[in-house]
C-alpha positions as CSV (number, residue, x, y, z in Angstrom):
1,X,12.6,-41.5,-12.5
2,X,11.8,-44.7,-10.7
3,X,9.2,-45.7,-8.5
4,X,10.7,-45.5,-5.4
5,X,11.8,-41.5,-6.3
6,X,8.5,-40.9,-7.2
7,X,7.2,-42.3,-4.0
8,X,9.3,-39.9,-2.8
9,X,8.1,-36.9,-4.5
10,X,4.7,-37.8,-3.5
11,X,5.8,-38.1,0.4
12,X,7.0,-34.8,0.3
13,X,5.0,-32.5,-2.2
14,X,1.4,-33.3,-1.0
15,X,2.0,-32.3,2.5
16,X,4.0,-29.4,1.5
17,X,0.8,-28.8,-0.8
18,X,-1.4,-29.2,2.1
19,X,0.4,-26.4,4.0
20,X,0.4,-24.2,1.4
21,X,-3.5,-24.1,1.0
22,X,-3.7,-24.3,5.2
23,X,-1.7,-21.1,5.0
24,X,-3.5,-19.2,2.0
25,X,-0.9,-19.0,-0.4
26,X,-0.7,-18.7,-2.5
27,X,-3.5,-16.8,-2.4
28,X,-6.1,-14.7,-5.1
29,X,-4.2,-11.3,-3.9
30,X,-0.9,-12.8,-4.9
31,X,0.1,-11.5,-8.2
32,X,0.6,-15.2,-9.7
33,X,-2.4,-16.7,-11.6
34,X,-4.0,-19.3,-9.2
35,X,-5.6,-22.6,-10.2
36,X,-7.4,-24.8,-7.8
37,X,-8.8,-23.1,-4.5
38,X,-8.5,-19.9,-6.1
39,X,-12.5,-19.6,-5.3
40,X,-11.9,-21.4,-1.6
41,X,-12.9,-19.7,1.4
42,X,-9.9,-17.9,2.9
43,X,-8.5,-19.9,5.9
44,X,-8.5,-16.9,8.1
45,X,-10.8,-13.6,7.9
46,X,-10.0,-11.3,5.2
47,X,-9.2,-7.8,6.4
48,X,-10.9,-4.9,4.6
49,X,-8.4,-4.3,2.2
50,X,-8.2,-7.7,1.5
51,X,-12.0,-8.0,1.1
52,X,-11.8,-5.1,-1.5
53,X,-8.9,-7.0,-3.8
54,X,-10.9,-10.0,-3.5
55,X,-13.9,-8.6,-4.5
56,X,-12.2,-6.6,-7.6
57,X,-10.3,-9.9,-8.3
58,X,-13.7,-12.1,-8.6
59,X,-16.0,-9.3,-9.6
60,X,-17.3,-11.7,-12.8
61,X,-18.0,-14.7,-9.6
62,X,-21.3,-14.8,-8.4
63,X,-21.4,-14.7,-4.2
64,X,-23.8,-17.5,-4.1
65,X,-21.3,-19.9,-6.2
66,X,-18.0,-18.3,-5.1
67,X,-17.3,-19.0,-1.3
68,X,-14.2,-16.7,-1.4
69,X,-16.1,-13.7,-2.6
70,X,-18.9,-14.4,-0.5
71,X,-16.4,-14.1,2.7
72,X,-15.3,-10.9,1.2
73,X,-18.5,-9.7,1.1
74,X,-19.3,-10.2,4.8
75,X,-16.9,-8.6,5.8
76,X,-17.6,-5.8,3.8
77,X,-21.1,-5.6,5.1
78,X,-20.1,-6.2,8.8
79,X,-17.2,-2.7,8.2
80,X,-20.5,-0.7,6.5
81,X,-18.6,-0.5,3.2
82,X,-21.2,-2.4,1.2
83,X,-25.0,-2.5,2.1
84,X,-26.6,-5.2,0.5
85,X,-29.9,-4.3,-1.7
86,X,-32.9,-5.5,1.1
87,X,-34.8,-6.9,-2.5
88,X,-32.5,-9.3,-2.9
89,X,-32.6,-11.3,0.3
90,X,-29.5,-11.3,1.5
């Protein structure tokens, strides 16, 4: 490959890379593994059942160092289907 293809390449795959994370996919609920901003905050709210797959998908994350879980979790605790424990200062 010469320079000027690879040039190329690079014109066209980062901002089709770009859109690909703008848009969320692909995504920790899509059934391919994810590497990168699999841990990223969502780019738009998660709907309940997505908050529940996210949560089962990063149960082993922590919410304080996992920004995707944590978004999963709020909206889980704003829809009343998780009440966080008052001890731990949430």
């Amino acid at each position: 490959m010469t320079w000027a293809q690879w040039g190329l390449l690079l014109v066209i795959a980062v901002p089709v890379a770009l859109i690909l994370v703008m848009i969320g996919w692909p995504s920790a609920d899509s059934a391919a593994p994810v590497v990168g901003w699999a841990h990223a905050v969502p780019v738009r709210r998660f709907t309940v059942t997505e908050a529940h797959r996210a949560m089962q998908l990063h149960r082993e994350c922590s919410a304080i160092d996992c920004p995707r879980k944590e978004a999963a979790r709020a909206v889980l605790v704003a829809a009343g289907r998780v009440v966080p424990d008052p001890r731990r200062g949430y």
